[in-house]
Backbone as ProteinMPNN parsed JSONL, in Angstrom:
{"seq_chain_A": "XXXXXXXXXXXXXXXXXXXXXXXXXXXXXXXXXXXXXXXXXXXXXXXXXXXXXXXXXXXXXXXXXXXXXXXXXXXXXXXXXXXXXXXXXXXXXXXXXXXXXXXXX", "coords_chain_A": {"N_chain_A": [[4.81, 17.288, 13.259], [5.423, 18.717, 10.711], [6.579, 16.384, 9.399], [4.3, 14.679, 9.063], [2.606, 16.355, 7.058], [4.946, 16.205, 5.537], [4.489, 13.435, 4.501], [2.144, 13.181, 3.777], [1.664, 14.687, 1.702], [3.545, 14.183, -0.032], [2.391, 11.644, -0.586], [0.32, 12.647, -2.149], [1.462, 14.13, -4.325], [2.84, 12.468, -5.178], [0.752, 10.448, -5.975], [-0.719, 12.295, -7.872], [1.271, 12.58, -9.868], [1.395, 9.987, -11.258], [-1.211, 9.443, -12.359], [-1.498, 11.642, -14.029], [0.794, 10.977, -15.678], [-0.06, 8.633, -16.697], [1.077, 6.36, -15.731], [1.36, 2.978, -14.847], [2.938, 1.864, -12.624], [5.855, 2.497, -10.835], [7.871, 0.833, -10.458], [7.08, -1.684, -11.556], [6.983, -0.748, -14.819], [10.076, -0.272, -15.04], [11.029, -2.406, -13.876], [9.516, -4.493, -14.677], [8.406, -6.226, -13.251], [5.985, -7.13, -10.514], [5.005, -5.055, -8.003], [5.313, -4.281, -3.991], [2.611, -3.476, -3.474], [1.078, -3.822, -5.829], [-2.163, -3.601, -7.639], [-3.702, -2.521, -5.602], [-5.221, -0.039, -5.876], [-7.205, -0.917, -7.851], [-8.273, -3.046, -6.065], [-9.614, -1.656, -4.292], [-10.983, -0.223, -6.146], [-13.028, -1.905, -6.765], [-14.1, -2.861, -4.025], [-15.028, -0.604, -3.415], [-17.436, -0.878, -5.365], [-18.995, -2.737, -3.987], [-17.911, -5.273, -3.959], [-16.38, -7.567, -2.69], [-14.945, -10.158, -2.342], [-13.539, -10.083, -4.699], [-12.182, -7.774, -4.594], [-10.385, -9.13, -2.791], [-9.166, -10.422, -4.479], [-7.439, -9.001, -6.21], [-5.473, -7.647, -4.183], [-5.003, -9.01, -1.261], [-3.787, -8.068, 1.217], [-5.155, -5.362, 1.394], [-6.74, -3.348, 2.89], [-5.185, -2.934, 4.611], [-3.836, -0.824, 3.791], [-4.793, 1.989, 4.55], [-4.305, 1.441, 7.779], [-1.868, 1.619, 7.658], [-1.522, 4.219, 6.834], [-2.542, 5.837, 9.21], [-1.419, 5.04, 11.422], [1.346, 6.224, 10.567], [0.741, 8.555, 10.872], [-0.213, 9.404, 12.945], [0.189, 10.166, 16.277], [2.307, 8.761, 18.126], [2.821, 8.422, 21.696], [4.289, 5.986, 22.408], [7.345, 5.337, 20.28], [8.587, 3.211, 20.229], [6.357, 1.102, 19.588], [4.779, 1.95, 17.444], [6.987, 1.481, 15.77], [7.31, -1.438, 16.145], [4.565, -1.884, 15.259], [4.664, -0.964, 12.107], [6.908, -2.439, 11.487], [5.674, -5.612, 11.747], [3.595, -5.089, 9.967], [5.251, -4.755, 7.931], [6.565, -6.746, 7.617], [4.583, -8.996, 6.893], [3.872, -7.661, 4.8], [5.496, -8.38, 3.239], [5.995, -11.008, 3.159], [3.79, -11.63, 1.815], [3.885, -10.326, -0.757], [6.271, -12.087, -1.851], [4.737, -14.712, -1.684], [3.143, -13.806, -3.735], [4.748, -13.178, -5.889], [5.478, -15.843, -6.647], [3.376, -17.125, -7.767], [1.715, -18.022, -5.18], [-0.934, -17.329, -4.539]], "CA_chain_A": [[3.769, 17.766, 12.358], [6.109, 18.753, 9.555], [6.577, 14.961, 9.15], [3.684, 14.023, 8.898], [2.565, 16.892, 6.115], [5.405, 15.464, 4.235], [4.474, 12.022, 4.367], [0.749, 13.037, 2.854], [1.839, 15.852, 0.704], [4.149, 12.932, -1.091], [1.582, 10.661, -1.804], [-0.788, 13.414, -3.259], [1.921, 14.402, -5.518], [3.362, 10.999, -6.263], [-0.651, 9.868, -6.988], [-1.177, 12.928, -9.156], [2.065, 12.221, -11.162], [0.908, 8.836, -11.97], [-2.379, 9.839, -12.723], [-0.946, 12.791, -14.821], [1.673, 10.535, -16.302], [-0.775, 7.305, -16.7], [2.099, 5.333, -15.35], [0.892, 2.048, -14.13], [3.465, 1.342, -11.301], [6.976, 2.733, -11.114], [8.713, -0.875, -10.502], [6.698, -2.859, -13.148], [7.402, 0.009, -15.495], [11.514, -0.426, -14.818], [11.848, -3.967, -13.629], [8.353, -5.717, -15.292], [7.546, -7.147, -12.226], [4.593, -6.438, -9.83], [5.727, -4.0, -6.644], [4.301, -4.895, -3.581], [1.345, -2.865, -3.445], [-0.069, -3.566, -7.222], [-3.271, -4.094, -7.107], [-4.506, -2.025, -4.114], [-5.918, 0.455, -6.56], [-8.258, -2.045, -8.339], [-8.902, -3.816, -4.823], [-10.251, -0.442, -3.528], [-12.464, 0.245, -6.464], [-13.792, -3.215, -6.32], [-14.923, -2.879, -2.945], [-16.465, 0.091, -3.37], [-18.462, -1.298, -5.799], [-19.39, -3.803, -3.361], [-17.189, -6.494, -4.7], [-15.758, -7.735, -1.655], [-13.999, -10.907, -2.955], [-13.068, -9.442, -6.219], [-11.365, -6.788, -3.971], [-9.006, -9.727, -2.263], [-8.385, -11.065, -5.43], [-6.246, -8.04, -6.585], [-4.731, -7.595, -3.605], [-5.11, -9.862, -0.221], [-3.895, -7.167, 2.538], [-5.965, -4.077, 0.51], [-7.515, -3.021, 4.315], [-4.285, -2.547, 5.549], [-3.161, 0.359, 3.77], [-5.471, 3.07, 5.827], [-4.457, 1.335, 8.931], [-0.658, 2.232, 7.548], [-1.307, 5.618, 7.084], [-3.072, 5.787, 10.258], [-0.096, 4.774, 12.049], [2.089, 6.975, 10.164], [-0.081, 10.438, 10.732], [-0.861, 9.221, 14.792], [1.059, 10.69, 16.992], [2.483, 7.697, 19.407], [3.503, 8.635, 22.928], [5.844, 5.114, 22.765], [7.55, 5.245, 19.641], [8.742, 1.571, 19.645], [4.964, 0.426, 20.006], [4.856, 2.318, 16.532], [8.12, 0.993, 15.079], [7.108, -2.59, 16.153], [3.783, -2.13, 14.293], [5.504, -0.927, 10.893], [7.519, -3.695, 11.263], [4.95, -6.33, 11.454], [3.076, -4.803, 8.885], [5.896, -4.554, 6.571], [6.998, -8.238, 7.198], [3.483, -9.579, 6.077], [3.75, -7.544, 2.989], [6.995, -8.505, 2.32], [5.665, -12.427, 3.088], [2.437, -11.756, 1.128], [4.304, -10.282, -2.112], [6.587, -12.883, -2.113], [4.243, -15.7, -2.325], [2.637, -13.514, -4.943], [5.561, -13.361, -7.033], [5.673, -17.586, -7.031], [1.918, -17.62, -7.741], [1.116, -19.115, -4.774], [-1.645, -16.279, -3.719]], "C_chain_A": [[4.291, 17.926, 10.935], [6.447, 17.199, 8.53], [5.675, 14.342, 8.195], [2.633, 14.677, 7.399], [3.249, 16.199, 4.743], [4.814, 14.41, 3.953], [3.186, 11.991, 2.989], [0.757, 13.795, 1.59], [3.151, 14.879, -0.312], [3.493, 12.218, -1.769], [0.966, 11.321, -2.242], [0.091, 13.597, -4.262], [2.331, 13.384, -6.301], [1.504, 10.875, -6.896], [-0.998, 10.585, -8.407], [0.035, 13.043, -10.765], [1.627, 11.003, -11.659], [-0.237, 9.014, -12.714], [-2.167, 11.081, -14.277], [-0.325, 11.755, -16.329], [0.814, 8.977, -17.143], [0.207, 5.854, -16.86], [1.513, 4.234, -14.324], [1.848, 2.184, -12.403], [5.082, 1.875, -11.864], [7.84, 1.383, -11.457], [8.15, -1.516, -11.398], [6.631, -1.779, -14.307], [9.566, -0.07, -15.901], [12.047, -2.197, -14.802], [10.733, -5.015, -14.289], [8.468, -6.955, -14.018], [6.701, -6.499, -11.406], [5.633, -5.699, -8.605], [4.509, -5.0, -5.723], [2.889, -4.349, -3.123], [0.259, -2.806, -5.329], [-1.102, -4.813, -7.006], [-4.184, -3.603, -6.055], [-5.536, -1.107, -4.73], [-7.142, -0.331, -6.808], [-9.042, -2.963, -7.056], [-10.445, -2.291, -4.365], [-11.661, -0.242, -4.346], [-13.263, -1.174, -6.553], [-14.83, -3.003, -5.137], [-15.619, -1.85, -2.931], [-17.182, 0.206, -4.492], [-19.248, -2.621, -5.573], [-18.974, -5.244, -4.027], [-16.375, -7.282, -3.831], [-14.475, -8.964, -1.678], [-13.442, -10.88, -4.149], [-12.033, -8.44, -5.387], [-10.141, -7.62, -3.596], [-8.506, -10.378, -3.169], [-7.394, -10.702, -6.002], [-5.096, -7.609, -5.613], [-4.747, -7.828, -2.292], [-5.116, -8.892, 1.275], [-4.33, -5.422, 1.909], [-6.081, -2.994, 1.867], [-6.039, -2.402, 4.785], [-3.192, -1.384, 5.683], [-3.281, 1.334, 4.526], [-4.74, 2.922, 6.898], [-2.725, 2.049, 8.864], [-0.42, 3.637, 7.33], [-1.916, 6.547, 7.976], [-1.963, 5.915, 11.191], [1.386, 5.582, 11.96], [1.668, 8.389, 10.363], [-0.631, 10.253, 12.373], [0.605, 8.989, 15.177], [1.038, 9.747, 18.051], [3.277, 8.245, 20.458], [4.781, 7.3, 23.009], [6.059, 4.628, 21.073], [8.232, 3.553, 19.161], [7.982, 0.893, 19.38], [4.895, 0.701, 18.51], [5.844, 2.06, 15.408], [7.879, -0.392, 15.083], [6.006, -3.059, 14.918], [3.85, -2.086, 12.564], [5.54, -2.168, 10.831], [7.058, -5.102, 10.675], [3.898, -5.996, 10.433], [3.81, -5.452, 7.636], [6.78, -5.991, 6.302], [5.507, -8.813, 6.783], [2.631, -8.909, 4.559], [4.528, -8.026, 2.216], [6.535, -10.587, 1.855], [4.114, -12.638, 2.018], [3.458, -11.353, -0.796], [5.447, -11.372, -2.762], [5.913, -14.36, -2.716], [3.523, -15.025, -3.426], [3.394, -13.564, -6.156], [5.939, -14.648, -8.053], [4.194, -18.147, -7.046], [1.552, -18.626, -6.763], [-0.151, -18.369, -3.766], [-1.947, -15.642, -4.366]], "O_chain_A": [[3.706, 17.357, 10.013], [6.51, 17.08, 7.306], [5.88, 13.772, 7.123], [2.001, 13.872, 6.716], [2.795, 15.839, 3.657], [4.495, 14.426, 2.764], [3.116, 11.363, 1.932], [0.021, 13.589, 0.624], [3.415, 15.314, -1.433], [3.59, 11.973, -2.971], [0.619, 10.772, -3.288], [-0.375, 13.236, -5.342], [2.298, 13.252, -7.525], [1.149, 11.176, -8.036], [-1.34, 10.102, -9.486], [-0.131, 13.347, -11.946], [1.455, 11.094, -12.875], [-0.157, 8.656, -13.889], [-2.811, 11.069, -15.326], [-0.741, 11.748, -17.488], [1.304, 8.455, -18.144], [0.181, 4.861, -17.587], [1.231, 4.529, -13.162], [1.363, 2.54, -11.329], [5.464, 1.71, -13.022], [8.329, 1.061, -12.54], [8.923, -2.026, -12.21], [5.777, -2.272, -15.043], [10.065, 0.107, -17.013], [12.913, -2.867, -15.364], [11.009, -6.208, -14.416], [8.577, -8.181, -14.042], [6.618, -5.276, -11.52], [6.841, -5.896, -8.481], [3.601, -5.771, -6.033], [2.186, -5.011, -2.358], [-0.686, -2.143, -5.757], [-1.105, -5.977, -6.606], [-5.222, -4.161, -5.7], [-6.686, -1.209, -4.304], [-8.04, -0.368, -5.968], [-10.174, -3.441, -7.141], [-11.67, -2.236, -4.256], [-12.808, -0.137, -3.911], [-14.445, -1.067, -6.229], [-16.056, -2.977, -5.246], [-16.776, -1.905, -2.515], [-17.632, 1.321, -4.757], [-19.86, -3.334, -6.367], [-19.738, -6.088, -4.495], [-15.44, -7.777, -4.46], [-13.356, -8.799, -1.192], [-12.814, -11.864, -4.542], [-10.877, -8.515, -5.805], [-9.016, -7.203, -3.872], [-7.455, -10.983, -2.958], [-6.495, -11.457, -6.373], [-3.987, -7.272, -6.027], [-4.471, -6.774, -1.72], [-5.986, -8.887, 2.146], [-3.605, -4.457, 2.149], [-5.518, -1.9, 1.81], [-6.007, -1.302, 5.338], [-2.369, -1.014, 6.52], [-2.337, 1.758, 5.191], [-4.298, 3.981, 7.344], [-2.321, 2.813, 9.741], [0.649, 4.198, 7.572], [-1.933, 7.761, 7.772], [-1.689, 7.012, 11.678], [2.268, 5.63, 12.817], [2.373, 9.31, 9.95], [-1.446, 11.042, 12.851], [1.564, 8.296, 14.84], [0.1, 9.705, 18.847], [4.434, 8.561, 20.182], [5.897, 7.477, 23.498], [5.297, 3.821, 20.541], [8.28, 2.998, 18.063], [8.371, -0.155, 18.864], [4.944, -0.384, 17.931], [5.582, 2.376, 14.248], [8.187, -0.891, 14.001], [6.141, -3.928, 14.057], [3.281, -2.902, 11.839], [4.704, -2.944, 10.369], [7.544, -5.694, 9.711], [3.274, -6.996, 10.08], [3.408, -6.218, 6.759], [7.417, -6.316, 5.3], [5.795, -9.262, 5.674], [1.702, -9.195, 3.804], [4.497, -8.162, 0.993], [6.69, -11.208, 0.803], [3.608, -13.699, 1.65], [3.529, -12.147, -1.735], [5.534, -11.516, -3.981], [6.273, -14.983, -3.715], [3.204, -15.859, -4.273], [2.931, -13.892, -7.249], [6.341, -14.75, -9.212], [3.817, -19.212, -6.557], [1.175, -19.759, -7.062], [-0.346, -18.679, -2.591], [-2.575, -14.647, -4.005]]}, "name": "protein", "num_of_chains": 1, "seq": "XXXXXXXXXXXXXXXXXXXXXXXXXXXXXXXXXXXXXXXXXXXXXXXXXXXXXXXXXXXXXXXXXXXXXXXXXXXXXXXXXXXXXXXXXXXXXXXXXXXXXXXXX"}
């Protein structure tokens, strides 16, 4: 439980420092390149202004954040079932920001 407090009680404070700070993105702030989540913002409000392909234009796996902090705040009886899913998550971000970096996406 303590875990999982932290996990959410991080991103509220990281969001409200950015927000505070009106810091686009830590990594394209430092390194001027995209991270692999820029763009999820702008996807989000897209779609909920019913923009649905305007939403995947900013950022392709947008949907899949929830399901990651879903996964991260659900309590799994088989913790490898939960380590596997990460995993495969976090290799088709890693394969999605890559081809984003070589404009090919």
């Amino acid at each position: 439980m303590k875990n999982k407090l932290f996990i959410l009680g991080s991103i509220c404070l990281l969001s409200l420092f950015l927000y505070v700070t009106k810091t686009r993105c830590f990594i394209y702030c430092i390194f001027h390149i995209q991270c692999p989540t820029c763009g999820m913002t702008r996807a989000w409000i897209s779609l909920l202004k019913g923009h649905i392909l305007e939403a995947f234009t900013y950022h392709p796996l947008f949907l899949l954040g929830p399901i990651v902090i879903i996964i991260l705040v659900y309590d799994f009886k088989d913790s490898q079932k939960k380590d596997r899913l990460l995993i495969i998550i976090s290799s088709i971000f890693f394969i999605v920001y890559v081809l984003r970096l070589l404009n090919v996406c």
